[in-house]
C-alpha positions in Angstrom: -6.5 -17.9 -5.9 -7.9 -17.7 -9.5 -5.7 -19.1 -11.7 -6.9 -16.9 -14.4 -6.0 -13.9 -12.2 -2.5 -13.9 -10.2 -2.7 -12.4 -7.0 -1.7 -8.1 -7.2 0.5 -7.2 -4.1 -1.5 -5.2 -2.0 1.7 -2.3 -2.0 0.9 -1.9 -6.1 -2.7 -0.6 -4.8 -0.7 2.2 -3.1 1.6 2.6 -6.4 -1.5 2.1 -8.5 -3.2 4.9 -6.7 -0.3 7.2 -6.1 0.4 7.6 -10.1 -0.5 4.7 -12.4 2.9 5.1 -14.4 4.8 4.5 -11.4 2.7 1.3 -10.9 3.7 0.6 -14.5 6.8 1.3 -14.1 7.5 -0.9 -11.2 5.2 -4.1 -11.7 5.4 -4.4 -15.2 8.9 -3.4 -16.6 10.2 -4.2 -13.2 12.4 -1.0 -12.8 12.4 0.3 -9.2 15.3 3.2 -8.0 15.5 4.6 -4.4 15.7 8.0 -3.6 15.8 9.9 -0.5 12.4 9.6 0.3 12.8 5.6 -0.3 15.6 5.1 1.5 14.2 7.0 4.4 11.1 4.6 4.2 13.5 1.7 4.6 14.7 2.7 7.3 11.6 3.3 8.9 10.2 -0.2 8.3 13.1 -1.7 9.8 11.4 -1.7 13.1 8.4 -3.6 11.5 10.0 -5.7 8.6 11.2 -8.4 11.0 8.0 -11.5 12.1 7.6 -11.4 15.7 5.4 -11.4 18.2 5.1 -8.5 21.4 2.9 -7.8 24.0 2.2 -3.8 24.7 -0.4 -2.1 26.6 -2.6 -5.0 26.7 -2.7 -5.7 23.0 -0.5 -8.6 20.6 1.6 -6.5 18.2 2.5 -8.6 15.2 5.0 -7.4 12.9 5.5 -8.7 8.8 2.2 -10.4 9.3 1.7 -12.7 5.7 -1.4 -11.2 4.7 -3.9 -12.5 1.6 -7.6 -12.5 0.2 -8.8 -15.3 -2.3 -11.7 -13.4 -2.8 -10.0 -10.5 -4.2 -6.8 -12.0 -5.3 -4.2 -10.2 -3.3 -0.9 -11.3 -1.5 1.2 -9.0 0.9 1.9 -8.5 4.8 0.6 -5.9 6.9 3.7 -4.1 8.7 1.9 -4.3 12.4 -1.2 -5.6 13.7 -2.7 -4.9 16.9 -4.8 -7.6 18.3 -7.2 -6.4 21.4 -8.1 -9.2 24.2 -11.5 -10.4 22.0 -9.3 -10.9 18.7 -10.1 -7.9 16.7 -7.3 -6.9 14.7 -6.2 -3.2 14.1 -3.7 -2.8 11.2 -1.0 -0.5 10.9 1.0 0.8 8.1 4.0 2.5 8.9 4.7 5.5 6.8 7.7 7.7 6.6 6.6 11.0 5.4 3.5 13.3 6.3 0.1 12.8 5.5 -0.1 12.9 1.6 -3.3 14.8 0.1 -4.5 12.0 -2.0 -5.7 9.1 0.0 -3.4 6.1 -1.7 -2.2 5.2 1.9 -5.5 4.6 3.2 -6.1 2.5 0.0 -3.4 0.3 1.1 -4.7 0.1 4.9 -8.2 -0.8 3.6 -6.8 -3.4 1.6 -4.9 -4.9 5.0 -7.9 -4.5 6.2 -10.2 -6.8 3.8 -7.5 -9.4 3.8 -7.7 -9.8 7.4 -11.3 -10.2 7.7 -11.4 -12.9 5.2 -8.3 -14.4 6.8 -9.9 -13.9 10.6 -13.9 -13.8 9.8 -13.8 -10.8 11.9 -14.9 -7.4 11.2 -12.0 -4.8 10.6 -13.4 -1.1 11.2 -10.5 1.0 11.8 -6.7 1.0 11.4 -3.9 3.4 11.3 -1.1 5.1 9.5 1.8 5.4 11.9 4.0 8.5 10.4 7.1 7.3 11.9 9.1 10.8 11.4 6.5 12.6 13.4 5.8 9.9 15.7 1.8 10.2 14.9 -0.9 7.7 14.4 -3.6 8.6 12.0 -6.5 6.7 12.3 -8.1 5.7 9.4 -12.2 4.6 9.2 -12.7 1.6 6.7 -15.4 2.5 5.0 -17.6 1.6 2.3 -16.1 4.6 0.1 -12.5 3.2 0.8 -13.7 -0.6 0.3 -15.1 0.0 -3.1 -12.0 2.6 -4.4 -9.8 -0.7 -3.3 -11.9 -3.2 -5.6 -11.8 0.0 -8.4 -8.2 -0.2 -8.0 -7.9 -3.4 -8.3 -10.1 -3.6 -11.7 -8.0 -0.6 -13.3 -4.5 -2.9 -12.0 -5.5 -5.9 -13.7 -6.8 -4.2 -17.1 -3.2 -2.2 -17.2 -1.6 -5.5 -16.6 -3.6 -7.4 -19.0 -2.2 -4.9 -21.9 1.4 -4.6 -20.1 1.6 -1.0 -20.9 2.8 1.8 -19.4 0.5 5.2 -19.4 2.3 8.3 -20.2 3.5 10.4 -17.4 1.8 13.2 -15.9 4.3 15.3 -14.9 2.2 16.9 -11.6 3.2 18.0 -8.5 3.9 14.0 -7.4 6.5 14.0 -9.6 8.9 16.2 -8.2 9.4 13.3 -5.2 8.5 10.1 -7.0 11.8 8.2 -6.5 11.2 6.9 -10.1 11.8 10.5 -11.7 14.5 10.5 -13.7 13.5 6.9 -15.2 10.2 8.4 -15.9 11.6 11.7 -17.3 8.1 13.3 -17.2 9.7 17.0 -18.1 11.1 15.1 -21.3 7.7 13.9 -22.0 5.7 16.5 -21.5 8.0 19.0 -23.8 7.2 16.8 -27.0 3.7 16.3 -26.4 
């Protein structure tokens, strides 16, 4: 990896994406609390948090698989990845919660997604988030569109850590279940703008 670049972990895409503060917040004053909507997540990626090695319907499942680009300087592990009979890997990000409107999750998938094709040399087309309270896989196209928003991402990551500064919050509708709330106070904030 580029020395002049340490490698982002690919979950700060989904941060990043989510709300830029909370990215701040967590990767570069290092301040992370759980809520209800964390601790649920934990639980959920119990299943997958664990390296190992099934067989199901035909397909290798592998779970906590170590996941990195050079390339594009990230580090991480994908929670599952399907492998058919010819090699082709599927990943899968398991999620607790419903589908959000904003598409940070699948910015996280396609970033799995790139790292495994330089890892593999293989072409990775399509993955899925696995909603784990509703039991529902949403597939997810890896396309150009998602591609570029992950290298975008990336960009805007390492100019906010190159200035280690923390935007203001926005105090949105994301706010209300961001499990970093009442360090961010975004009511506070917005009443003495």
């Amino acid at each position: 990896m580029n020395a002049d670049h340490p490698p982002v972990m690919i979950s700060a895409l989904e941060h990043y994406s989510y709300c830029p503060r909370q990215f701040a917040l967590i990767h570069v004053e290092q301040v992370f609390e759980d809520n209800v909507h964390t601790l649920r997540g934990n639980a959920a990626h119990q299943r997958v948090d664990k390296p190992r090695v099934e067989f199901r319907r035909g397909l290798r499942v592998e779970t906590a698989l170590p996941l990195y680009s050079d390339k594009l300087g990230l580090t991480g592990r994908a929670d599952a990845v399907e492998f058919e009979n010819d090699g082709t890997p599927y990943p899968i990000e398991y999620k607790h919660g419903p589908k959000r409107q904003r598409a940070h999750d699948d910015v996280q998938l396609t970033a799995q997604a790139m790292c495994l094709e330089e890892m593999l040399g293989r072409p990775v087309l399509r993955g899925a988030i696995y909603h784990v309270s509703s039991h529902h896989r949403r597939e997810v196209e890896i396309t150009a569109a998602l591609r570029r928003e992950v290298v975008d991402v990336l960009i805007q990551i390492r100019a906010l850590l190159a200035e280690s500064r923390t935007p203001e919050p926005v105090n949105d509708a994301r706010c209300r279940q961001c499990s970093l709330h009442d360090l961010c106070q975004p009511e506070a904030f917005a009443q003495s703008a």
